[in-house]
Wavefront OBJ file of the C-alpha trace (Angstrom):
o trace
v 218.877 5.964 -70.188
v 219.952 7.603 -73.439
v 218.098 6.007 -76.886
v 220.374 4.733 -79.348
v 220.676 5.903 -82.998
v 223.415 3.572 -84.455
v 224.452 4.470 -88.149
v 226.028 2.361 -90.556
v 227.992 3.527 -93.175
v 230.569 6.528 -92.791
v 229.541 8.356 -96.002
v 227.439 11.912 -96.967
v 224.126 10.315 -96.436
v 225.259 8.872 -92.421
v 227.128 11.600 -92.006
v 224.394 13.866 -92.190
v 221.759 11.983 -90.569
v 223.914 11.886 -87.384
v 224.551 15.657 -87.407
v 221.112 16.879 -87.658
v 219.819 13.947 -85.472
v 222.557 14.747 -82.549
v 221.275 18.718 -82.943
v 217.998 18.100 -83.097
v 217.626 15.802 -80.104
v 220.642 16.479 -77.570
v 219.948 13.353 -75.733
v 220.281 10.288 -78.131
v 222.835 8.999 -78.090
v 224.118 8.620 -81.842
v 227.575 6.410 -83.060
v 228.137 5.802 -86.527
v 229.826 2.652 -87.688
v 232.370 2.538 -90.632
v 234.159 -0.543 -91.720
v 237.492 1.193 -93.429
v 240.157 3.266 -91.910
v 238.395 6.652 -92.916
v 235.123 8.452 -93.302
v 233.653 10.528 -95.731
v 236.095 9.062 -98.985
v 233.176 9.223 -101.586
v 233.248 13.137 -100.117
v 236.743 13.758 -100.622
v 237.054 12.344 -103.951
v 233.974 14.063 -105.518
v 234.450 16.605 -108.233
v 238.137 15.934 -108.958
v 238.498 16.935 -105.275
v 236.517 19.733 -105.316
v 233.008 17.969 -103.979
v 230.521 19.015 -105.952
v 228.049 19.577 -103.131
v 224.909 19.773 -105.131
v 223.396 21.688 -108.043
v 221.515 24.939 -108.189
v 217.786 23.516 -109.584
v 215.634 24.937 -106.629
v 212.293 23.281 -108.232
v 211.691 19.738 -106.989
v 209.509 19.264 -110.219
v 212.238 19.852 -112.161
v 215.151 18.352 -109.936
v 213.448 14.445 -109.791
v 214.405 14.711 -113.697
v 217.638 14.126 -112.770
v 217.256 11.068 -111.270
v 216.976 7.859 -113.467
v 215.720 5.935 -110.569
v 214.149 7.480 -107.957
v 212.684 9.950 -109.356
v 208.644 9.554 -108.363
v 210.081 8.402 -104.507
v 212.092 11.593 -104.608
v 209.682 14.500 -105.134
v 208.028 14.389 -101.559
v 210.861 14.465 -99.618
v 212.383 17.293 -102.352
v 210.142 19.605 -100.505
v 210.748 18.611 -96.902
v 214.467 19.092 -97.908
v 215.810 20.562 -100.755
v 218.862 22.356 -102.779
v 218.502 25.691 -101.232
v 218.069 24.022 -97.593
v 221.660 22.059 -98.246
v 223.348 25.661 -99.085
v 221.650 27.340 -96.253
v 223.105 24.169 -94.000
v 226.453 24.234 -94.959
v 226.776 28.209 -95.117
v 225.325 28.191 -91.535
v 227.956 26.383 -90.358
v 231.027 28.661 -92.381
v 231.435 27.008 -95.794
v 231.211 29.944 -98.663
v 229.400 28.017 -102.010
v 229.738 29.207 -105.202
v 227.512 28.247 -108.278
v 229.555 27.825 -111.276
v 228.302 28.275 -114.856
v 226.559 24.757 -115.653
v 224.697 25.254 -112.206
v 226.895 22.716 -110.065
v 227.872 23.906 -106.644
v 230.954 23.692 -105.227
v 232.876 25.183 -101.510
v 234.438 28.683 -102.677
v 237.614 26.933 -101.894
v 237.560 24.427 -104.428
v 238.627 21.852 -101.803
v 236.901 18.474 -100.846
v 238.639 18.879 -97.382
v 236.640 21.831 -96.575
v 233.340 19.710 -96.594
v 234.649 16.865 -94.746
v 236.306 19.178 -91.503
v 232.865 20.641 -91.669
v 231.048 17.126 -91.398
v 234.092 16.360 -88.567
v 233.537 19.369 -86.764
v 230.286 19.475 -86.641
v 229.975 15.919 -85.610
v 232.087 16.143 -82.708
v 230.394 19.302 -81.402
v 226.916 17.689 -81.486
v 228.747 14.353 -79.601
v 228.810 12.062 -82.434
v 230.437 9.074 -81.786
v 232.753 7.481 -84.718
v 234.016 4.375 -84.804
v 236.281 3.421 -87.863
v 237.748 -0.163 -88.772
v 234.250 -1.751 -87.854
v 232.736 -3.853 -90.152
v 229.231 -4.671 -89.356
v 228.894 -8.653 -89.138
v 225.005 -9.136 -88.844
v 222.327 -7.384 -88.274
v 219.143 -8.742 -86.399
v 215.700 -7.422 -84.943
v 214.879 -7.798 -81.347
v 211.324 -7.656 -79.711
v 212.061 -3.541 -79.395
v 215.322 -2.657 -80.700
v 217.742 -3.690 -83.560
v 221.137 -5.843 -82.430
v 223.888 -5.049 -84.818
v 227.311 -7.201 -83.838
v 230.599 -6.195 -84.969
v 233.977 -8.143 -85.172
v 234.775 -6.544 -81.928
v 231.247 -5.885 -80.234
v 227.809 -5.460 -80.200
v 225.308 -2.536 -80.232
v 222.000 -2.370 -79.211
v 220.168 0.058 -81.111
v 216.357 1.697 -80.614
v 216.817 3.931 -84.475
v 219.562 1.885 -86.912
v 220.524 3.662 -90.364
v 221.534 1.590 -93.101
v 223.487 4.294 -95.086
v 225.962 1.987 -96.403
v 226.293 2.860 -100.078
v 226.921 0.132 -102.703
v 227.866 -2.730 -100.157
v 227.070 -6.475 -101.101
v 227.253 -7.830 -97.688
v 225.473 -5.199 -96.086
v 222.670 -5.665 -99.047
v 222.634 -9.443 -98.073
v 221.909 -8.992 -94.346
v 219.490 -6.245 -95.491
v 217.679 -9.498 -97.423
v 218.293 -11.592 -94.060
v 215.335 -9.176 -92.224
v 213.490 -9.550 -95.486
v 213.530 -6.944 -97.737
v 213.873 -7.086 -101.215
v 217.508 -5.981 -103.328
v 217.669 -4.726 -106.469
v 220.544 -6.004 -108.591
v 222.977 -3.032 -108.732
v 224.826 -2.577 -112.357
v 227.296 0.603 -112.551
v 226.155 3.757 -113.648
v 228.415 6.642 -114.485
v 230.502 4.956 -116.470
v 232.809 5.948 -119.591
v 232.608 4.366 -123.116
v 235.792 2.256 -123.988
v 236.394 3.003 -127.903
v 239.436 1.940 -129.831
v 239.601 3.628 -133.213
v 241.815 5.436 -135.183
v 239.861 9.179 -135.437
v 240.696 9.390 -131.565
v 243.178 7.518 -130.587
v 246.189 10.081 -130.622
v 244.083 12.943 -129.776
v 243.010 12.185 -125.628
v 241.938 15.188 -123.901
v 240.187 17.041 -127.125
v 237.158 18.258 -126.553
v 233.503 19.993 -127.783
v 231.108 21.676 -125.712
v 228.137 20.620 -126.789
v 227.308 16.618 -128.894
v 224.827 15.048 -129.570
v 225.237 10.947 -128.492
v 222.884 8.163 -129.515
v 223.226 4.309 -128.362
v 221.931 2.861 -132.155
v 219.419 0.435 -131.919
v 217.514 2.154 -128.937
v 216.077 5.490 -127.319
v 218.753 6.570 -125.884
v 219.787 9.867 -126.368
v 222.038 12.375 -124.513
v 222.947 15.701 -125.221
v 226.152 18.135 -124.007
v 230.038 18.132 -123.456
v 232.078 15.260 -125.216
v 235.534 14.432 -123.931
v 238.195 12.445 -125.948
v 239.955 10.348 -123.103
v 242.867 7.779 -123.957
v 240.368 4.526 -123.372
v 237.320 6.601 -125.510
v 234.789 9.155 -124.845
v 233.849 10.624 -121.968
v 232.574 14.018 -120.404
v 228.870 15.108 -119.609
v 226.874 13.493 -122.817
v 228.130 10.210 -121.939
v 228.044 9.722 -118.261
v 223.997 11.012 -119.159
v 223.967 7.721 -120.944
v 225.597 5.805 -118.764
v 223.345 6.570 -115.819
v 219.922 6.578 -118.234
v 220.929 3.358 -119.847
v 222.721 1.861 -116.739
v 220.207 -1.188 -117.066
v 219.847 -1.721 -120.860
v 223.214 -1.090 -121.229
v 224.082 -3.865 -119.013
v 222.304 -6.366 -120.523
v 224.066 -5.756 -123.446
v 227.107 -6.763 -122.247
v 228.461 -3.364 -122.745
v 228.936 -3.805 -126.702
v 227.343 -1.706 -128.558
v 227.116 1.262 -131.392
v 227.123 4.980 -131.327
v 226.629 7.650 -133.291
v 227.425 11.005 -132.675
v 226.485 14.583 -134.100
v 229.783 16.271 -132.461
v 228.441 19.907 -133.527
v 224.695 19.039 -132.131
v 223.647 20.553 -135.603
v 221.418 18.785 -138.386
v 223.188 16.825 -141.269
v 222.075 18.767 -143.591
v 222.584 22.095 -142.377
v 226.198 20.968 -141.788
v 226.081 19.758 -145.314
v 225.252 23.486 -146.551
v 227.432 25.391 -144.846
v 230.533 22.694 -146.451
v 229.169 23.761 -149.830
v 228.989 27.566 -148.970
v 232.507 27.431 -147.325
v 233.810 25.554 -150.691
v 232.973 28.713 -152.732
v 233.883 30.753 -150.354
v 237.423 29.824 -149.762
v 238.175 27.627 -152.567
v 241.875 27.807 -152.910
v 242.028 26.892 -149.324
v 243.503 23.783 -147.736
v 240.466 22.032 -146.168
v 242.696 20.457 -143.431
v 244.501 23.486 -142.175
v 241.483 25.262 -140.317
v 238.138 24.015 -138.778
v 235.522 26.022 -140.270
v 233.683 25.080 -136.979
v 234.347 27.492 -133.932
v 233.522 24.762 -131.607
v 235.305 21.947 -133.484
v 239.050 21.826 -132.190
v 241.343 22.073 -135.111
v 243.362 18.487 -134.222
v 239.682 16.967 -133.900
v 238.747 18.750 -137.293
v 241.662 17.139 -139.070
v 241.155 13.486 -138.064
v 237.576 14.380 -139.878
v 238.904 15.332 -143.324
v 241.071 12.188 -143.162
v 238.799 9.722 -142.048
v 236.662 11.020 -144.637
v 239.617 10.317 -147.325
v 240.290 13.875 -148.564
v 243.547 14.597 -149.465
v 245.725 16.457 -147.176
v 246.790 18.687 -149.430
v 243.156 19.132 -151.255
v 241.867 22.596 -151.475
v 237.915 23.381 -150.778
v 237.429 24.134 -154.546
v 238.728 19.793 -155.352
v 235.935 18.895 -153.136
v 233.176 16.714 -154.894
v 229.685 16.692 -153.758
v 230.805 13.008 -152.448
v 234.105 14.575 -150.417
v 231.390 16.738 -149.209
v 229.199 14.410 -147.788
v 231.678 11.957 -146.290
v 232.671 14.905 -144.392
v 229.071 15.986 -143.424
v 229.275 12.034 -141.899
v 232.322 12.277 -139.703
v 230.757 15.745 -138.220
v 227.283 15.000 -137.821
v 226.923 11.195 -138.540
v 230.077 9.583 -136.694
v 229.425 6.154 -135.822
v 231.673 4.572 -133.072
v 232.356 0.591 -131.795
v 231.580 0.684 -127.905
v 233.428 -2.155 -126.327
v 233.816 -1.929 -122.397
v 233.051 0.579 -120.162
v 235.387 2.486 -117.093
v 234.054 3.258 -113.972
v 235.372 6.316 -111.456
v 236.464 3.859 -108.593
v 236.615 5.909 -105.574
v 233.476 7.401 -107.284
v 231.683 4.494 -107.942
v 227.925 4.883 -108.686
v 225.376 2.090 -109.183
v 222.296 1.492 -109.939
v 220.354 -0.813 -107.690
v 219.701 -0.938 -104.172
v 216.854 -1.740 -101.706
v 213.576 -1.760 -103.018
v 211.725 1.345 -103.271
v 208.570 0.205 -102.416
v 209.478 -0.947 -99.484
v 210.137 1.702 -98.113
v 208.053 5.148 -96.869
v 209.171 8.063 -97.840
v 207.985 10.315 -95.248
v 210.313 9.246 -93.477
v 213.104 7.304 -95.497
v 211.238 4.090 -92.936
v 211.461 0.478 -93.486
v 207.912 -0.312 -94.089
v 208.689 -3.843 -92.370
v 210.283 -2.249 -89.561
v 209.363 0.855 -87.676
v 212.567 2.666 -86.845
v 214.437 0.989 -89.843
v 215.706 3.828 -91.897
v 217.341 3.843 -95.381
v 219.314 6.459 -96.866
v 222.017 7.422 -99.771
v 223.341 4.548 -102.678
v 222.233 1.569 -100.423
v 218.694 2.230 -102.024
v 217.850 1.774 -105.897
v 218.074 5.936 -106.458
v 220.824 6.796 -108.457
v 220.922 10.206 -110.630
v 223.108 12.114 -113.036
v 226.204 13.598 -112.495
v 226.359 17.163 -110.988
v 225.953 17.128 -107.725
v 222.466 15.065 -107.977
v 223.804 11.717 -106.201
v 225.308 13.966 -103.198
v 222.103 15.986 -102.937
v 219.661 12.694 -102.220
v 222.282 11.832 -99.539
v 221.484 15.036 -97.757
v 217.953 14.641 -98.220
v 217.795 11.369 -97.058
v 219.817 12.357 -94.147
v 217.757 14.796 -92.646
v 214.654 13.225 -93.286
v 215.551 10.663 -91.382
v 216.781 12.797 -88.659
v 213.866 14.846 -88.656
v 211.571 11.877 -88.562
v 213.871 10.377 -85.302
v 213.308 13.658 -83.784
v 209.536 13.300 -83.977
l 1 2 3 4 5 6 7 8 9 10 11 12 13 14 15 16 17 18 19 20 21 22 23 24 25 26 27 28 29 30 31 32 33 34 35 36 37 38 39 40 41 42 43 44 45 46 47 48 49 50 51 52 53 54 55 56 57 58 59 60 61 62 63 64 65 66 67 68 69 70 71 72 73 74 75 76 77 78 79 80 81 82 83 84 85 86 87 88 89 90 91 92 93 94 95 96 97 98 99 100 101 102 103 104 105 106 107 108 109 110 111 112 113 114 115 116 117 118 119 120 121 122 123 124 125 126 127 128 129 130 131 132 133 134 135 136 137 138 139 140 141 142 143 144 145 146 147 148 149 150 151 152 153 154 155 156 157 158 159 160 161 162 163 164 165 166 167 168 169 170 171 172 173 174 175 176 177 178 179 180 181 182 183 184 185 186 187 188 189 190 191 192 193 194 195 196 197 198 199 200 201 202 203 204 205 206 207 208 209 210 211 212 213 214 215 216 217 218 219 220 221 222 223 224 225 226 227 228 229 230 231 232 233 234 235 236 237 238 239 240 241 242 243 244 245 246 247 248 249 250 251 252 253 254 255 256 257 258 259 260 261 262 263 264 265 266 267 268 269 270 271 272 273 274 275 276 277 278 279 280 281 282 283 284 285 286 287 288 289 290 291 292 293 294 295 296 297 298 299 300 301 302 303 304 305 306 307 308 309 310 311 312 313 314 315 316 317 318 319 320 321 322 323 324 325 326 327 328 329 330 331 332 333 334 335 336 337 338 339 340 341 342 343 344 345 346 347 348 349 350 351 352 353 354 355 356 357 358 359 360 361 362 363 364 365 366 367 368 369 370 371 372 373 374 375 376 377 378 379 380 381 382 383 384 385 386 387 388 389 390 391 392 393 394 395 396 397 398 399 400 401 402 403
């Protein structure tokens, strides 16, 4: 009789772990359970559709960086599976990758839907079994197997997967066999910001700020997006995912500051005075004297710091000078409320990492217990970080079935 590998949780990480465990060992017998109408939506969704697949570090001491939480747990199985090993999977099986400029990869065609007919296909041919519209009800342990009923039936499983992403009930029946749940909080979240520098300028951008969360360490530096509830892009979501917990407990109210030209006050200070005798007859307002600084983004600046309009560089006192020097380098901001990617929800939080062995991705209250993906408390950056600790996870666990 066939051995049972039952899988909760159609997403990357169960996705994967049934794939590789089907290949790897023709003769278990492996069905993966998903509660909603469709698999693989976290996959679809990712990268504006695009699925970012994963990110082109190929140094597991540098790639745990990435990962806020996680990060220690990660670096062991980071060389039993790694970046390289996910673009060698997926180009085995006829998906060209590309690696764009900031290092995130992405399918050649730029489509979502190319990763998730891979993950179909490939399912099917190793005999995957998937069942949609089944919502796990409990889950229980048996002398030598795990029972796992469903509205409709029940499955009897010798290897069970809990790869269920960020699901409350599944996290409380994972506390009904006794493990320990981290409180999950969002991460990869945007800053809500109402104020009048921004507010009729959404989709203005810079490549490369400098954001600070006042009042504490945090720090994040790179792309800053204007959006029409605040700021967004790169710099932020770093934030978000670094300061997931402390920004939590402060009820998501809090103050920035931001350097949008990543350059010190008081250089940005001298060059103002050089470009006032440089091109004093000039209207300050008219051009940014800032290559990166967009021109509409420039002249919210030079208002906000109350120079005229009309006021030429030479009318500029040392004062005008410095106000502007503020709103470049010194520009302090009101967070109040954050917005989260729905269908790309991250959080931080999970099952308890030490709980769990990461040799094998193995319950360490329940031999042939497996964790893997967002159900645990590993959560990292955006890029392609999240997707690529699915994968890992995934095989691990399939390797560790198949021995």
């Amino acid at each position: 009789m066939k051995k049972k590998f039952v899988i909760i949780g159609g997403g990357a990480a169960g996705f994967f772990a049934a794939i590789n465990a089907a290949e790897m060992n023709p003769e278990l017998e492996v069905i993966i359970l998903e509660g909603s109408n469709n698999v693989l939506q976290k996959v679809k969704v990712s990268g504006g559709g695009r699925c970012n697949v994963t990110h082109a570090c190929f140094t597991p001491n540098e790639l745990v960086e990435f990962y806020p939480r996680g990060k220690k747990e990660l670096l062991g199985p980071f060389h039993q599976f790694m970046t390289g090993d996910t673009m060698e999977w997926f180009e085995n099986r006829g998906v060209s990758l590309k690696i764009e400029d900031d290092n995130r990869v992405f399918p050649e065609s730029n489509s979502s839907q190319t990763i998730v007919d891979c993950f179909l296909d490939s399912a099917k041919n190793a005999g995957v079994k998937v069942q949609t519209s089944t919502r796990v009800e409990s889950i229980a342990k048996s002398e030598e197997n795990f029972v796992v009923k469903t509205s409709s039936e029940e499955f009897i499983a010798d290897y069970l997967l809990v790869a269920s992403g960020s699901n409350s009930k599944v996290w409380n029946m994972i506390e009904g066999l006794g493990h320990s749940v981290i409180e999950p909080v969002p991460s990869l979240f945007t800053f809500n910001i109402f104020d009048n520098r921004i507010k009729e300028i959404p989709g203005i951008s810079v490549p490369k700020a400098t954001v600070k969360v006042l009042n504490s360490k945090l720090e994040a530096q790179g792309p800053l997006l204007i959006t029409h509830w605040g700021l967004s892009g790169p710099s932020i979501l770093k934030l978000s995912a670094w300061g997931a917990l402390e920004l939590y407990q402060k009820g998501y109210s809090f103050e920035i500051e931001v350097n949008w030209l990543s350059t010190n006050p008081e250089t940005v200070l001298n060059i103002l005075k050089s470009i006032k005798k440089e091109q004093s007859k000039k209207q300050v307002i008219v051009r940014s004297v800032f290559a990166e600084m967009p021109k509409r983004l420039w002249e919210q600046f030079v208002i906000a710091a109350q120079i005229s309009s009309n006021a030429q560089w030479a009318q500029l006192s040392n004062k005008d000078l410095e106000n502007l020097t503020t709103q470049l380098s010194k520009n302090k901001f009101k967070v109040s409320g954050k917005s989260t990617f729905k269908e790309e929800f991250v959080t931080a939080g999970g099952v308890n990492l030490k709980e769990i062995n990461f040799k094998r991705y193995e319950s360490k209250l329940y031999k042939n217990l497996f964790f893997a993906g967002e159900v645990l408390n590993i959560d990292a950056i955006t890029g392609g970080f999240n997707f690529q600790n699915a994968w890992t996870g995934g095989w691990v666990v399939a390797n560790s079935i198949e021995n």
